[in-house]
C-alpha positions in Angstrom: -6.0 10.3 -1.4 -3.8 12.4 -3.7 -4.1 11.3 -7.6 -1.6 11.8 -10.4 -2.4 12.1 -13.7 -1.4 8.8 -15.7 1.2 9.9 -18.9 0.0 10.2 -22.0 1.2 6.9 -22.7 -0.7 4.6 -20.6 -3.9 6.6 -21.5 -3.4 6.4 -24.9 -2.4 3.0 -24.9 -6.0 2.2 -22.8 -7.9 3.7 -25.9 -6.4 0.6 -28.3 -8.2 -2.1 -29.5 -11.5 0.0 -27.8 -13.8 -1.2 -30.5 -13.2 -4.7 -29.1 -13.5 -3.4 -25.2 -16.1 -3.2 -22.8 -16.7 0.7 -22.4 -15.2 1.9 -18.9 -17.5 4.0 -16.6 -16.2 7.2 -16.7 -17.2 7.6 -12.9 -17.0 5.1 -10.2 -19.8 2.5 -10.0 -19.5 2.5 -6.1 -20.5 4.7 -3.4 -18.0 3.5 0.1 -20.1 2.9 3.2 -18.2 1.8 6.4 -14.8 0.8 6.1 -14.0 -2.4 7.4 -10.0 -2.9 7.4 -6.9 -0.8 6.6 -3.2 -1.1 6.9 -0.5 1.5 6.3 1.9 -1.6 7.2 4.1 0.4 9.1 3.9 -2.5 12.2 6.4 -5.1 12.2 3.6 -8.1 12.7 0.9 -8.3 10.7 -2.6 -7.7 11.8 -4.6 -10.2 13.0 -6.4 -10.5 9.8 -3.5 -11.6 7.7 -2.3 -15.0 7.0 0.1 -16.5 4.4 -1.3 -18.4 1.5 1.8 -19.1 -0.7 5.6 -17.5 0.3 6.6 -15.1 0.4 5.7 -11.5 1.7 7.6 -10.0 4.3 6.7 -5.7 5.9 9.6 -3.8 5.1 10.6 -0.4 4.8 6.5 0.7 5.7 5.1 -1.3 3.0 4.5 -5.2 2.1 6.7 -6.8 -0.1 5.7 -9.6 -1.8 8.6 -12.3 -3.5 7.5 -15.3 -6.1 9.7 -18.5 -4.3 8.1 -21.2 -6.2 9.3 -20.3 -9.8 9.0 -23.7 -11.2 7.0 -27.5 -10.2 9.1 -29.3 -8.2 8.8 -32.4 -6.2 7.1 -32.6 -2.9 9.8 -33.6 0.1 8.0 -37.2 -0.2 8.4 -37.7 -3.5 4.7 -38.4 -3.6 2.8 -34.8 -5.3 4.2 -32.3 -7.0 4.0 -28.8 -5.8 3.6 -26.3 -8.8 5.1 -23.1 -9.5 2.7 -19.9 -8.1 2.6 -16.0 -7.5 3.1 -15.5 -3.5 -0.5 -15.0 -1.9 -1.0 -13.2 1.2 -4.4 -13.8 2.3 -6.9 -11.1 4.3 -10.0 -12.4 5.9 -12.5 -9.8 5.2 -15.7 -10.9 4.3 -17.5 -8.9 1.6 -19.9 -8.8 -0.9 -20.0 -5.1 -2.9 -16.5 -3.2 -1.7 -14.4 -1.0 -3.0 -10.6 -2.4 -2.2 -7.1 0.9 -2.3 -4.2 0.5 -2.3 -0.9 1.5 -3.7 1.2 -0.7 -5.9 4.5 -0.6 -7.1 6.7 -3.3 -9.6 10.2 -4.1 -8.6 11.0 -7.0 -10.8 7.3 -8.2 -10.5 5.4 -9.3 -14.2 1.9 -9.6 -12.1 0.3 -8.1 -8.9 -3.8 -8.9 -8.5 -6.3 -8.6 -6.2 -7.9 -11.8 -5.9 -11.5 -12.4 -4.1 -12.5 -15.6 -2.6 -14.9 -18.0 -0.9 -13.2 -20.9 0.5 -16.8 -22.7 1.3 -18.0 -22.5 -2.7 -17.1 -25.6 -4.2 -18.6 -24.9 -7.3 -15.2 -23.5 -8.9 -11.5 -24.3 -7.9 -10.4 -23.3 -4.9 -13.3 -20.9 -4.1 -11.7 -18.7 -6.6 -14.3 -16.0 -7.4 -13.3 -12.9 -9.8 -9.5 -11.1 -9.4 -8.2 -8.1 -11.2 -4.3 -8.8 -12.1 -2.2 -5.7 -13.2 0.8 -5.8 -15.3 3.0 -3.3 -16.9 1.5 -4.3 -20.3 -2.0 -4.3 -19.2 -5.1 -4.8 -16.3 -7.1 -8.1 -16.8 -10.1 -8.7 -14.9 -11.6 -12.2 -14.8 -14.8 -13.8 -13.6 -13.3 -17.0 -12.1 -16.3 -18.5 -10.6 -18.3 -18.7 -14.2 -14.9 -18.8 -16.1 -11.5 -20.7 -15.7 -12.0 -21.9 -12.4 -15.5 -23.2 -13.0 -14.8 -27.1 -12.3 -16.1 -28.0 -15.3 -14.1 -25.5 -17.3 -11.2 -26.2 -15.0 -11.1 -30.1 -15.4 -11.6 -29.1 -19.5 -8.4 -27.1 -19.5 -6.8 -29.9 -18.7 -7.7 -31.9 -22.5 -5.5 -30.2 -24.9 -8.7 -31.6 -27.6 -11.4 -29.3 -25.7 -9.0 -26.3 -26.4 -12.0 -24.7 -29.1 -14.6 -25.4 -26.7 -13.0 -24.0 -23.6 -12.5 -20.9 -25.3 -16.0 -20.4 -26.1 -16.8 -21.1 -22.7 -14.6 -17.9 -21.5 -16.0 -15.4 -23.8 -17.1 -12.9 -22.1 -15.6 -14.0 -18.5 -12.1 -12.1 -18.8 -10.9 -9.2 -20.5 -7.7 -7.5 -20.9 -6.9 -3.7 -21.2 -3.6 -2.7 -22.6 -1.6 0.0 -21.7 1.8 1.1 -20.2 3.2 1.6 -16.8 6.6 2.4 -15.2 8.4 -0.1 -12.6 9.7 1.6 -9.9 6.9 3.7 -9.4 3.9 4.1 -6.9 0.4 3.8 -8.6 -2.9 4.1 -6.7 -5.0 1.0 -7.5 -8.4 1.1 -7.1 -10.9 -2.2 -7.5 -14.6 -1.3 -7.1 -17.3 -4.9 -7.4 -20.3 -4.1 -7.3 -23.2 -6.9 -8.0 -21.6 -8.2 -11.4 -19.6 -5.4 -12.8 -16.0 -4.4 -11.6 -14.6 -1.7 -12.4 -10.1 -0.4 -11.7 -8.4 2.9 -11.3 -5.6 3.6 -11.5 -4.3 7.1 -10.1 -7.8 8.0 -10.5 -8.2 7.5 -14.3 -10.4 4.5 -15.1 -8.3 1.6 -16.6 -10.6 -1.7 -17.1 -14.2 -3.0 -16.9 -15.8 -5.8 -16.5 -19.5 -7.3 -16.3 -20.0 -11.1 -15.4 -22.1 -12.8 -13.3 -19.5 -14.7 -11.1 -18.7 -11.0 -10.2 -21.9 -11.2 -8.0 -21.0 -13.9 -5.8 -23.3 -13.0 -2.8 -19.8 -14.2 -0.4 -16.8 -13.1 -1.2 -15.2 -14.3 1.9 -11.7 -13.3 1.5 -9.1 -10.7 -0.5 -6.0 -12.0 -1.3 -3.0 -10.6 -2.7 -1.0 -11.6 -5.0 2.3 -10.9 -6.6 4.2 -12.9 -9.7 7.9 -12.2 -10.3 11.1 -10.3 -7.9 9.1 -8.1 -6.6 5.7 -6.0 -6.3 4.7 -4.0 -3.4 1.3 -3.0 -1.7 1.0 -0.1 0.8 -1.9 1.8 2.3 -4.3 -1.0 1.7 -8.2 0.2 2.9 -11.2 -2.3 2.1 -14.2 -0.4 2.3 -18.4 -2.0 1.8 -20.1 -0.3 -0.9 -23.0 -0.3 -2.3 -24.4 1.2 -6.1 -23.3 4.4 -7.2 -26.4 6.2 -7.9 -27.8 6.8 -11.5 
């Protein structure tokens, strides 16, 4: 994989509010073992893997595209639920448990794309929601879902605008948010290594964000899912790799 160097901007901008920041590993805290799925996307039907969570991604052009439809809540055809607004998910079932997931990114009118990890079977936390790292052109934010906001007991907390205080004592320590500046319109090379509790994000080779929680550690993460906020964010040359420790 070729590497630019990120503009002075965006590494600058990575160095604010440090004091308050976890320290980044300078080198990666993975070392890649066998690789266990890749897709340069240039096929018009998805691999078998693949499956759609929330519309809409469509392949086009050699790369997937991924389009935010449901902008706002709005009432289910029966009048009976309501189905709420949400980033467009493409789901990937690839079990792992330490990997190291590239790809390349790009915003074109997107505010968020993530990589999202998953265990459907945990019910301990909404959704099986485990730990994601969600880019943005202000930032990378990398959250420990399992132990944090998607805990059920945090979750169903969230919802009592009186257990606001509490809730947010709860988080500490399960997200964390590194500012900087990129371009739209551009390709970056995204890197997200997990590796027992700590993950750790690249972008173009320059390390961007850091995290250590224990929801990270989730023994089954049984699925990678990609996500995309706003009109619209791209993913090409996607490889998911198992890992294991860098050494010391």
């Amino acid at each position: 994989m070729i590497f630019r160097i990120l503009s002075p901007a965006l590494l600058l901008s990575t160095l604010t509010l440090a004091a308050e920041l976890p320290m980044v590993p300078a080198t990666p805290i993975s070392s890649k073992k066998e690789l266990l799925f890749s897709d340069d996307f240039q096929s018009a039907k998805p691999a078998a893997p693949w499956h759609r969570v929330v519309d809409t991604f469509t392949f086009e052009n050699g790369a997937l595209k991924g389009v935010q439809t449901r902008l706002v809540d709005t009432p289910s055809q029966d009048g009976k639920s309501i189905i709420k607004a949400h980033a467009a998910v493409y789901g990937l079932e690839v079990p792992t448990k330490d990997s190291v997931v590239e790809c390349r990114i790009k915003f074109d009118g997107a505010t968020m794309i993530d990589v999202e990890f998953d265990d459907r079977q945990y019910t301990g936390c909404h959704y099986g929601h485990i730990c994601r790292a969600q880019v943005r052109l202000n930032g990378v934010t990398l959250i420990d879902e399992k132990e944090g906001n998607m805990r059920n007991d945090i979750y169903a907390m969230k919802k009592d605008p009186s257990k606001k205080a509490e809730v947010a004592k709860l988080l500490v320590g399960r997200q964390v948010t590194f500012p900087m500046k990129l371009e739209a319109g551009r390709w970056y090379d995204l890197v997200v290594e997990t590796i027992g509790d700590e993950m750790r994000v690249s972008l173009d080779g320059q390390p961007v964000a850091y995290l250590k929680s224990p929801g990270i550690a989730h023994a089954t993460k049984s699925k990678i899912e990609l996500g995309v906020a706003g009109q619209a964010g791209w993913f090409d040359d996607l490889k998911v790799w198992n890992a294991s420790a860098a050494a010391k």
